[in-house]
C-alpha positions in Angstrom: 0.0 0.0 0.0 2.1 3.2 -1.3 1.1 6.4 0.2 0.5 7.9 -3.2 -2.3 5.4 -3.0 -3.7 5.4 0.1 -7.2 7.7 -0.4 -7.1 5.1 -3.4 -7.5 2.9 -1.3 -10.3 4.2 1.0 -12.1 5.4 -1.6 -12.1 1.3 -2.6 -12.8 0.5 0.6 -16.0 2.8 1.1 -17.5 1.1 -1.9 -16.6 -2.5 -1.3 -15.5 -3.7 1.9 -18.6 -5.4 3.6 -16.9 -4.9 7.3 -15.0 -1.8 7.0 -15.8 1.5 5.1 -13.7 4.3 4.9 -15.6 7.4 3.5 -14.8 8.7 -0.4 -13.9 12.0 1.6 -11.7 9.8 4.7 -10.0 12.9 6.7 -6.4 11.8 5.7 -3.7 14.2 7.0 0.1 13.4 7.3 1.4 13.6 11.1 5.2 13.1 10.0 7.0 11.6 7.1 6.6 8.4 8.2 3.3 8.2 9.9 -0.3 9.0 8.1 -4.0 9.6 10.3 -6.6 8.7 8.6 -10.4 8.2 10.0 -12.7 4.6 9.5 -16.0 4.2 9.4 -17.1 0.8 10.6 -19.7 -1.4 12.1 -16.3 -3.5 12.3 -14.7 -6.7 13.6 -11.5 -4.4 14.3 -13.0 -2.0 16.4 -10.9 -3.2 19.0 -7.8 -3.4 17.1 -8.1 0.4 16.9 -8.3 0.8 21.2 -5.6 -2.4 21.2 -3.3 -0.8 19.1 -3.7 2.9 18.5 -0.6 3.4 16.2 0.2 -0.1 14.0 3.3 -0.5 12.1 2.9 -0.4 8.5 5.8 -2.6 6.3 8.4 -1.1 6.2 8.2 0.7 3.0 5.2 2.1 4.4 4.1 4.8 6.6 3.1 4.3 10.1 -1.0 4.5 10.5 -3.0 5.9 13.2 -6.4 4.3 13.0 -9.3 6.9 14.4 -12.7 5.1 14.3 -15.6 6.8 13.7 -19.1 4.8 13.3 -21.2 4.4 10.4 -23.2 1.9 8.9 -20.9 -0.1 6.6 -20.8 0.7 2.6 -21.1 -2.3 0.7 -21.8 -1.7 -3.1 -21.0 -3.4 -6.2 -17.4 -4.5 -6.7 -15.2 -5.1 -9.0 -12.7 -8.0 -8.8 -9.8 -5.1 -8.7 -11.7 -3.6 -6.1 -12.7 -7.2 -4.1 -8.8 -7.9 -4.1 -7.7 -4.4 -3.0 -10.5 -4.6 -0.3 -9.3 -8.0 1.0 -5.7 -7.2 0.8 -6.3 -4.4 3.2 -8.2 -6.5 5.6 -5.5 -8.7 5.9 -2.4 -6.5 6.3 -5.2 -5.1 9.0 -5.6 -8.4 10.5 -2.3 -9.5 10.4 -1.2 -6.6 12.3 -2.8 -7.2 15.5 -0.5 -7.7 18.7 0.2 -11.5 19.4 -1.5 -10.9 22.7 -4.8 -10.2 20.4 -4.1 -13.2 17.9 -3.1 -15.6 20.8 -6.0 -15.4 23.2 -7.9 -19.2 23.8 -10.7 -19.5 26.6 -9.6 -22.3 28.5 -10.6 -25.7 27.2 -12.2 -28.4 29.9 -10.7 -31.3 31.0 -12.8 -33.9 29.0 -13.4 -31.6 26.0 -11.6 -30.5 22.6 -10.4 -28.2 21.1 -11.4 -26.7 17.4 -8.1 -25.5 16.3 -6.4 -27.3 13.9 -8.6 -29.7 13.2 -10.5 -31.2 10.1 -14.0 -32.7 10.9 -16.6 -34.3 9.4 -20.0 -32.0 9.3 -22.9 -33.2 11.0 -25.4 -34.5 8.7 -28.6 -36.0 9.4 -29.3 -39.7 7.4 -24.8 -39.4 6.4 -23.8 -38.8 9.8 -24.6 -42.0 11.7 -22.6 -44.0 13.4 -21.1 -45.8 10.2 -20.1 -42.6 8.3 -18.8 -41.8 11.2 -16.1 -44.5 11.8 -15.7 -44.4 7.9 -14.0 -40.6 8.6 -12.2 -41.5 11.6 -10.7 -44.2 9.7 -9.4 -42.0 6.8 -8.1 -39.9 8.9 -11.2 -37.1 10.7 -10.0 -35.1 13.3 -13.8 -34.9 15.0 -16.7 -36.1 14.0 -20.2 -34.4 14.3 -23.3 -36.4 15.1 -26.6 -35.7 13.3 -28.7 -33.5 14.7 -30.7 -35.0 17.1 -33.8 -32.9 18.4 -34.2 -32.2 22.2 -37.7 -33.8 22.4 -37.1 -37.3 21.1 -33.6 -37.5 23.1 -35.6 -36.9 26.4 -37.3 -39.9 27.5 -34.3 -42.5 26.4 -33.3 -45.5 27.9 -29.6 -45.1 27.6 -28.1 -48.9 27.1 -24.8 -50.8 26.0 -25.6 -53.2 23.6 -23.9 -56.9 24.4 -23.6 -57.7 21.0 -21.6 -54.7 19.3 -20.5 -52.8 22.9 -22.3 -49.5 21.5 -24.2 -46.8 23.4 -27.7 -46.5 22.7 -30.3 -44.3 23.6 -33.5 -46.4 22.9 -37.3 -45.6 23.6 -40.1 -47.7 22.4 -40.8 -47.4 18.6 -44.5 -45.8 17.8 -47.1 -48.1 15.5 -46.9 -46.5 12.7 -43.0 -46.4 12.3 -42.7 -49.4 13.3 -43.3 -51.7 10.1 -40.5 -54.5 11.2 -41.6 -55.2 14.5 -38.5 -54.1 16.0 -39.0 -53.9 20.1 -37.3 -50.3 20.2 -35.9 -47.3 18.3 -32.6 -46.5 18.6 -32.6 -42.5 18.8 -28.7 -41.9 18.9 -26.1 -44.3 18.9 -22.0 -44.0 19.1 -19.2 -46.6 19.7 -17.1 -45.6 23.1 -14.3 -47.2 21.7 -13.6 -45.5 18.1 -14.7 -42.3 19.0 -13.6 -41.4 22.4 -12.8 -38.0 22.2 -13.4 -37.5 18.9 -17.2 -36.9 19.0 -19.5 -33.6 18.9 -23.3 -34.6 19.5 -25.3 -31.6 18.2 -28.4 -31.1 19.3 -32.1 -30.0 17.1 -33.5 -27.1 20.5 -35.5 -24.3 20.7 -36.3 -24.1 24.3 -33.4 -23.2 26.5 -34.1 -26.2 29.8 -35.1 -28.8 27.8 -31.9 -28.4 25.8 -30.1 -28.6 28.9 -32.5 -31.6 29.8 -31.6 -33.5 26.7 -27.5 -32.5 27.0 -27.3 -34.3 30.0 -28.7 -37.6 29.0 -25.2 -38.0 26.6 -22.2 -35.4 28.1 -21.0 -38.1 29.6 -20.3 -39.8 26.7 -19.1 -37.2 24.2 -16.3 -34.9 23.9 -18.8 -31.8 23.1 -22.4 -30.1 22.8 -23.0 -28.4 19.7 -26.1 -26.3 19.2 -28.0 -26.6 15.8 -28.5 -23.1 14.4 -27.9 -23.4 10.8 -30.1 -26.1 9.4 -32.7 -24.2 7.1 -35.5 -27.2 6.6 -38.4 -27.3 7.6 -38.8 -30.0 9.6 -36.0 -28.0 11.8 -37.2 -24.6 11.3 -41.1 -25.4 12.1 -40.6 -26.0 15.4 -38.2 -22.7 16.1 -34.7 -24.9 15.8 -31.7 -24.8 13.2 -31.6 -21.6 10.9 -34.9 -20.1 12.8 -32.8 -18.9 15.7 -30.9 -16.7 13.9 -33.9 -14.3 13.9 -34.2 -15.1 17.8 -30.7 -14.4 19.2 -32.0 -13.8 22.7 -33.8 -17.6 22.8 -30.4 -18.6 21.2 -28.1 -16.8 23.6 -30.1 -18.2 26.2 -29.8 -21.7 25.7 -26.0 -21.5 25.0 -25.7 -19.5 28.5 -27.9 -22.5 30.1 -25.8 -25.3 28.5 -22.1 -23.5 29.1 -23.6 -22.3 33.1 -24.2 -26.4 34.0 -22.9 -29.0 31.2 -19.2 -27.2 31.2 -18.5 -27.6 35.1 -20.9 -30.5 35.0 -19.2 -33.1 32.7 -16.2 -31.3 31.5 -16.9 -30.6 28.1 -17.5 -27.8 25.9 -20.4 -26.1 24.5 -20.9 -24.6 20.4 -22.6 -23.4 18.1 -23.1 -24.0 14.4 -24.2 -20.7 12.1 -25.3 -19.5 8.9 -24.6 -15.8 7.8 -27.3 -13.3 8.0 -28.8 -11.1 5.5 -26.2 -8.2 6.0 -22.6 -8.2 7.5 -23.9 -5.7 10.1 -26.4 -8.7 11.3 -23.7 -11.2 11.4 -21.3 -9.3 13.7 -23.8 -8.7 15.7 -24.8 -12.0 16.5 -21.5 -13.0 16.8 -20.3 -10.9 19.1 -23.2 -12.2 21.3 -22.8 -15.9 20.9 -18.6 -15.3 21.6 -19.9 -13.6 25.1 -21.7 -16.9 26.2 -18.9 -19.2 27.1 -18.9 -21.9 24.0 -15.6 -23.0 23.0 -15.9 -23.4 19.3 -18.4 -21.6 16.8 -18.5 -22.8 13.0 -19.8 -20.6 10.7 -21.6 -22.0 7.2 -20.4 -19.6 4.6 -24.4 -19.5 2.9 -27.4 -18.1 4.1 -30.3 -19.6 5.1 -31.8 -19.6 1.7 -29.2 -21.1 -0.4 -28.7 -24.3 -1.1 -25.7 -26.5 -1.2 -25.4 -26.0 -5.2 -24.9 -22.7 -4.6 -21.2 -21.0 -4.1 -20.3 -20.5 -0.6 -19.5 -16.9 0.3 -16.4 -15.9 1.7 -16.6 -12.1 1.9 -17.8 -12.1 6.2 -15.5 -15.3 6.8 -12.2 -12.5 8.0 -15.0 -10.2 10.2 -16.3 -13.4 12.1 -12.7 -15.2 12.3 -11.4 -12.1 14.2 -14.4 -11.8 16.4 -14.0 -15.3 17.3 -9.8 -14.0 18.2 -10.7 -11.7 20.0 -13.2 -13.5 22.1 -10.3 -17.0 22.4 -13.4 -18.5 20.9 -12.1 -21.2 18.2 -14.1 -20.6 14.6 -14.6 -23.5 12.0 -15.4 -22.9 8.3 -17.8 -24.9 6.7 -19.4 -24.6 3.3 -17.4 -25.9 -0.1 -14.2 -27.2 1.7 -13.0 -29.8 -1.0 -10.6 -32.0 1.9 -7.8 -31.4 4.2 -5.5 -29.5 2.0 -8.2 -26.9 0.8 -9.2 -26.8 4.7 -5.9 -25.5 5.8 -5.5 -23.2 2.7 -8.9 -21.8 4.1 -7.4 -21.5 7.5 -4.4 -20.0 6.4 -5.9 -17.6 4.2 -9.2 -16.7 6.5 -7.4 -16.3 9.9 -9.8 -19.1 11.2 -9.2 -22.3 13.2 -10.9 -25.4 11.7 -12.7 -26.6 8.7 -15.6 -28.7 8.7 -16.4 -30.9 5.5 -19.9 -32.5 4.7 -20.8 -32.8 1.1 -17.3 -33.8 -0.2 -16.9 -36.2 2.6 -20.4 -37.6 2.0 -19.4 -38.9 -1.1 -15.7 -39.4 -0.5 -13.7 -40.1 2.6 -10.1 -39.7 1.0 -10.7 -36.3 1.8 -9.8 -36.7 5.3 -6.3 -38.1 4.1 -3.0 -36.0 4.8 -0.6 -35.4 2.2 1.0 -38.5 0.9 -1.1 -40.8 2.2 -2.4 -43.5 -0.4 -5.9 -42.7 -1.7 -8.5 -45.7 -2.2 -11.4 -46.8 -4.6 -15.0 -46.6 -4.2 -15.3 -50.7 -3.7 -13.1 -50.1 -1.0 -14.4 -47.7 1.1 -18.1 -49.4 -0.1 -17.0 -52.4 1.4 -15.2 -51.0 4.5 -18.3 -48.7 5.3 -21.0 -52.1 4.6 -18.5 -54.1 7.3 -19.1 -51.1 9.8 -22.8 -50.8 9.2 -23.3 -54.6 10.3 -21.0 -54.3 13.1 -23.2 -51.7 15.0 -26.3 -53.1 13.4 -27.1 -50.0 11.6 -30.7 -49.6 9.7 -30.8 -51.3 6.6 -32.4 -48.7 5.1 -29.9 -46.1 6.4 -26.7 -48.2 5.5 -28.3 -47.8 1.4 -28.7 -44.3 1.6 -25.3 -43.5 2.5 -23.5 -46.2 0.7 -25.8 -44.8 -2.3 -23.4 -41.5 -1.5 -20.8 -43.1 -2.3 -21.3 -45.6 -5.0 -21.3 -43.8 -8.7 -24.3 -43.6 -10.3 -22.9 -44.4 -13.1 -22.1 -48.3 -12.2 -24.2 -50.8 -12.8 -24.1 -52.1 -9.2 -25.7 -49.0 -8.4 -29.4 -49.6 -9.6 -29.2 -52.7 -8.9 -28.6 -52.3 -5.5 -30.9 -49.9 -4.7 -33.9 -52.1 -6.3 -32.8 -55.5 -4.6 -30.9 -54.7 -1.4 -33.6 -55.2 1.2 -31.5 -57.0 4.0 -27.4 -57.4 4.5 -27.3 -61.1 2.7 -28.6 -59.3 -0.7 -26.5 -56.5 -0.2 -23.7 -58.0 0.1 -23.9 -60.5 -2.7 -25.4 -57.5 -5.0 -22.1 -56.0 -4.0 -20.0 -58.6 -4.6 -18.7 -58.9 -1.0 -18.7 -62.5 -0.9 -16.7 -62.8 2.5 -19.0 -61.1 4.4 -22.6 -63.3 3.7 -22.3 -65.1 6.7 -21.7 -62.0 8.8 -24.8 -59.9 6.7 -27.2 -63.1 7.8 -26.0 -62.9 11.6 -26.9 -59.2 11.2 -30.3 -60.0 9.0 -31.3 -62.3 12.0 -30.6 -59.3 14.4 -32.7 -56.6 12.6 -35.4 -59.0 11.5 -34.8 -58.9 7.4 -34.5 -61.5 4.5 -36.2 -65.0 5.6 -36.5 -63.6 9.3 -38.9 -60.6 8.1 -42.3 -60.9 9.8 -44.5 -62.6 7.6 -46.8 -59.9 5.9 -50.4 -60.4 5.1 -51.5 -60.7 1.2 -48.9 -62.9 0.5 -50.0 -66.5 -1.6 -53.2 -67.7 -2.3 -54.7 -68.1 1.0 -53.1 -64.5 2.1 -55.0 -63.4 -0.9 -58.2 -65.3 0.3 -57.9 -64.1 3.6 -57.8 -60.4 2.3 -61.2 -61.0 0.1 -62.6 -62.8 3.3 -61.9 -59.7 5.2 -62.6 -57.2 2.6 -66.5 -59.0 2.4 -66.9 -59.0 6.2 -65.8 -55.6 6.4 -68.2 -54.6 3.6 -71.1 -56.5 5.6 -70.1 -54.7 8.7 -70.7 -51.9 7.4 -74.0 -52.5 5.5 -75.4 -53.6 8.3 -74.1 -50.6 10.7 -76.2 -48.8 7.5 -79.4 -50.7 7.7 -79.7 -50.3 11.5 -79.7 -46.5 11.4 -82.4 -46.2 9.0 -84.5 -48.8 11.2 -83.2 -46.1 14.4 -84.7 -43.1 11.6 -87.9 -44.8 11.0 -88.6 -45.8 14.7 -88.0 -41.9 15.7 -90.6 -41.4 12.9 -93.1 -43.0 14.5 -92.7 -42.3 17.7 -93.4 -38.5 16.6 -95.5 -38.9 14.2 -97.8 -41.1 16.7 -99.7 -38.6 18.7 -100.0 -35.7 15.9 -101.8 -38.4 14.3 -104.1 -38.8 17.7 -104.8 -35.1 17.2 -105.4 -33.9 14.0 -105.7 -37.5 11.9 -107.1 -35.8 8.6 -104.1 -33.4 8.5 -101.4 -35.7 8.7 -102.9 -38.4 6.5 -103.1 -35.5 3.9 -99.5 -34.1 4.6 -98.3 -38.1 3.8 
């Protein structure tokens, strides 16, 4: 940044920079030959930096700068990629300028939980983030893993269990009737392995309601190495009921249930509490929020570059990622990156680049668990990362019907195993063979007899001729039934008749004969 250019350079950033706007007039006057004043105007994540460090050294073939801030509502307009680069380039000489004091801050991390930094982790996904996805990406290599968002209200009310057979933790509550198609005896709500994923797992939890998140938290702390709060998910069957994306239009129900979680579950069990976000409509909006959510006492706060209405085919934005990673410095709050992180190599470039802490993959992982690798490691095919993620599934007696959506992830549409086993896989012995994993068909029938599929499926009515006989049987009784329920009310109508029409006729006989 020449001096020659430095109005150049605010009149760029009062049209472009989302965070911080310097007016096209900025009061720029030169103190000494080495040392420029100039005023911002900012809804800012440096305000601080300017009360931190009033005078920051520029490089050295630059002058000194005084930062004065003044307050305005930032100036974001149209940019153009000149003006974007110019913009960001600032910000980061800004940012990179901060005392070590600033940049080194960390709220202290509890005994039994983890910490963000550093790490690459698998995104919580509900359907791909069960407990066999999971040990898929600790496998190839996941720093953390995120659990799919369970909601509050079907977590409370749990038996909590360890299976004999496959040393898992269950919750369980009895299945309702009309979920419940293969007779199982209970529904397994949430489920982890306390083997594989000590201290790697984040549960994160569906809440709107601030004690009954707390009341749902403590049925698994003990068992996890962290509580995440869902406030990103934008469907509806999260948003309806107040939960995911909704609370970023009620930050005070928000901040409350983080304050409730971080006030017992921290000194209760250890572990730490966070948050997962989506931007807001406006930069001002985002900052905002997240200089709340830093002030509650999480740990860790991941940020999904999108709003809440874009979808995952849409680019992630980038332009707030600086503003909340500094925020999240300033506070020694550790901030993740999610959105369009290809693996681990594009993770740390985002780290490196965004001033952040972690990255969090889902989409790319979801299809792919290579991307957890580190450089050099060996990368493997489909059919074996199919096969290895089939072999966990039937070692934790995963849902069948959950083990095909997420192995229908990963298998290419393109193969011809892939229709095929999505038309004839209905228990672990098909699947297998469809597959062409012939070693593990006497495993997949241990696990069929377990679950209740292939020739142990309850029988099902309909089925033959005298299934088929029984139906019509059925069908014909019901049809009677119902006739007959017919036939008796109009016998009930005809009886009331009477008995009105009885004594009119004793009165006025003549009349009524002539009315019928």
């Amino acid at each position: 940044m020449a001096f020659r250019s430095l109005s150049h350079h605010s009149r760029i950033l009062s049209r472009l920079l989302p965070t911080v706007s310097v007016p096209a007039v900025a009061r720029v006057t030169a103190a000494a030959p080495t040392t420029t004043t100039f005023a911002i105007r900012t809804s800012n994540p440096l305000r601080t930096m300017a009360s931190t460090a009033a005078e920051v050294a520029m490089p050295p073939t630059e002058p000194a700068v005084t930062i004065q801030e003044t307050t305005s509502p930032a100036n974001a307009v149209g940019r153009t990629p000149e003006e974007a680069a110019a913009a960001e380039n600032t910000v980061k000489w800004c940012i990179s300028s901060l005392p070590e004091e600033v940049l080194a801050r960390r709220v202290p991390i509890p005994p039994n939980g983890v910490d963000y930094r550093g790490k690459i982790v698998l995104a919580p996904m509900v359907r791909s983030g069960e407990l066999p996805a999971r040990l898929l990406a600790l496998k190839y290599g996941a720093d953390l893993v995120w659990g799919p968002e369970t909601v509050d209200h079907s977590l409370i009310g749990t038996t909590r269990r360890t299976n004999p057979r496959t040393s898992c933790i269950e919750w369980t509550r009895p299945p309702s009737q009309a979920h419940n198609k293969a007779g199982y005896d209970e529904n397994v709500i949430f489920r982890l392995d306390p083997t594989r994923e000590k201290g790697k797992l984040v549960f994160q939890i569906g809440t709107s309601d601030p004690d009954r998140a707390l009341a749902a938290a403590r049925l698994v702390a003990g068992d996890v190495a962290g509580i995440d709060v869902n406030a990103g998910c934008p469907k509806p069957f999260s948003t309806s009921g107040g939960m995911g994306a909704a609370l970023l239009q009620t930050p005070d129900k928000l901040v409350a249930i983080l304050e409730n979680l971080t006030r017992h579950i921290i000194p209760e069990f250890g572990i730490g509490v966070s948050v997962k976000i989506r931007l807001l409509e406006t930069p001002e909006k985002t900052e905002a929020l997240v200089r709340r959510l830093v002030g509650t006492g999480i740990t860790g706060l991941t940020i999904h570059c999108r709003t809440t209405p874009m979808r995952p085919r849409e680019r992630a934005i980038r332009g707030q990622l600086r503003m909340i990673g500094y925020i999240c410095r300033e506070a020694g709050v550790a901030c993740v990156v999610n959105g369009d992180v290809a693996d681990r190599r594009d993770g740390y470039k985002l780290m490196e680049e965004f001033r952040v802490d972690g990255a969090m993959i889902a989409t790319a992982a979801e299809k792919n668990p290579n991307v957890f690798l580190k450089e050099g490691e060996e990368k493997t095919t489909w059919e074996q990362y199919a096969r290895e993620l089939v072999r966990f599934a039937m070692e934790v007696e995963n849902k069948m019907s959950n083990t095909k959506f997420t192995l229908s992830q990963i298998v290419p549409g393109r193969e011809p195993v892939y229709k095929t086993m999505c038309a004839q896989g209905k228990s672990y012995e098909e699947l297998v063979k469809v597959m062409g994993f012939e070693e593990m068909v006497e495993m997949a029938r241990r696990t069929d007899e377990v679950l209740r599929l292939g020739e142990w499926a309850p029988k099902k009515e309909g089925k033959g001729k005298k299934g088929q006989q029984q139906q019509v049987k059925g069908k014909n009784e019901k049809k009677r039934k119902s006739e007959d329920e017919v036939d008796g009310a109009k016998e009930v109508k005809k009886e009331k008749v009477v008995v009105v029409a009885e004594p009119v006729a004793q009165q006025d006989g003549p009349a009524l004969a002539q009315a019928a």
